[in-house]
N, C-alpha and C positions, 0 to 999 in steps of 0.2 A: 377380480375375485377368483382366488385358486379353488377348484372343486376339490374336496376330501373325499366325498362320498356320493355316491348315486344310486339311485335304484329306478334302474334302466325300464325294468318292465311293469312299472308304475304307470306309463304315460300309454301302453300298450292293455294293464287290464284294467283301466279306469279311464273313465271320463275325465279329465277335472276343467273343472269349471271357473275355481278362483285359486289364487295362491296366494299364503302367507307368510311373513315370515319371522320366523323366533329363534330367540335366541335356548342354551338351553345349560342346565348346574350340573356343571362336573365337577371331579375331584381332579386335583394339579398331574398326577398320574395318567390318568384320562385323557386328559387333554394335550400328553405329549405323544400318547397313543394315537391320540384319531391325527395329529398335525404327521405323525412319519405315517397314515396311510389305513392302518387296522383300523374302520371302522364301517359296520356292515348294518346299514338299513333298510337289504330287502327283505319282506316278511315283515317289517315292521309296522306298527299302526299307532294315531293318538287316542286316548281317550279323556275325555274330559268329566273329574272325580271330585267332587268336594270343590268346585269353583277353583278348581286349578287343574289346567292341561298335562299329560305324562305321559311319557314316550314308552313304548313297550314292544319287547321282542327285538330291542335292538341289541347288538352283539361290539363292544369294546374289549380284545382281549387286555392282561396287561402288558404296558410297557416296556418293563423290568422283569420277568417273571418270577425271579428270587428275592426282589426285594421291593414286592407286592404287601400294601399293609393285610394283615391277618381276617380273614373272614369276609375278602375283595368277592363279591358276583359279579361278574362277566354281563350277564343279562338282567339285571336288575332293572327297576324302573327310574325313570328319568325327568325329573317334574321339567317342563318348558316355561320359560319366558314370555309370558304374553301379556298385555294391558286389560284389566276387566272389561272394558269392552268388546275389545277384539273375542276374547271366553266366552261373552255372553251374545253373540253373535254368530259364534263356532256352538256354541251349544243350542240357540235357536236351529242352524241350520241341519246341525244331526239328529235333531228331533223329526225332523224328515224323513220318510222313509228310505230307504236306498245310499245314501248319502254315509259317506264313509271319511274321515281325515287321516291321510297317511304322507309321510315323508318323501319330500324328493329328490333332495342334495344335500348333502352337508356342505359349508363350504366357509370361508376366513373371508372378514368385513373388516378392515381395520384393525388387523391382527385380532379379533373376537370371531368365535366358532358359531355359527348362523345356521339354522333348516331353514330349509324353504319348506313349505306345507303346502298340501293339496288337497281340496274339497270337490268329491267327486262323487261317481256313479260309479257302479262293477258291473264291466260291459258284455253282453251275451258272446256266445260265439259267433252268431252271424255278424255282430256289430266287428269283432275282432279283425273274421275272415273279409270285410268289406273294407276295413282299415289296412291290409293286408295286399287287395288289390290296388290300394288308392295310393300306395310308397311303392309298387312295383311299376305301377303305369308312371308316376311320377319319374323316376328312378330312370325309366324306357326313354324319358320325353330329356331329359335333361344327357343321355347319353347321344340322341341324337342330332343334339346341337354343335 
């Protein structure tokens, strides 16, 4: 599975706890954008609206940029691909307090364009700064092998 997209500092200010993954509707445009690379999902979050999931804050410029159809948003919202169940189990668990669904990768399954999703917490600073000593000491032990 080729990665297109990441957002690195997802797994640094959040917990997460489950992953899931979906698929998501583009337009053919779009989708030749995020396969050479332009596609930006950090900052991004889902939320779930009317019994359907939708990607928001994420950044696809175009393709082509002069021969972009007429009235193209860049950051527009992005409904996802998920089974009513999978929704109604994502929206049990954001009824949660703390519990937040944001994006982790984008990435190609079978030539189709895939997020991974992540179900997490937003972690304090101390949790951050203790994550912080735990990849340096890691880091220190594997250097002296």
């Amino acid at each position: 599975m080729e990665d297109l997209a990441e957002n690195r500092r997802a797994r640094f200010d959040y917990d997460i706890k489950e992953t899931y993954e979906s698929g998501i509707a583009l337009q053919g445009h779009e989708v030749k954008s995020i396969i050479a690379g332009h596609f930006q999902i950090a900052g991004a979050r889902v939320l779930i609206r009317g019994g359907e999931a939708w990607l928001v804050n994420s950044h696809i410029p175009p393709y082509q940029p002069k021969n972009t159809p007429a009235g193209y948003e860049e950051d527009r919202s992005r409904r996802l691909l998920l089974n009513k169940d999978e929704i109604k189990t994502l929206t049990g668990a954001l009824q949660e307090k703390g519990n937040i669904l944001i994006p982790l990768r984008a990435y190609l399954k079978h030539h189709i364009i895939k997020l991974e999703l992540g179900l997490g917490r937003s972690r304090k600073k101390s949790d951050k700064r203790e994550v912080i000593k735990k990849r340096s000491h890691q880091r220190e032990m594997r250097n002296l092998d």
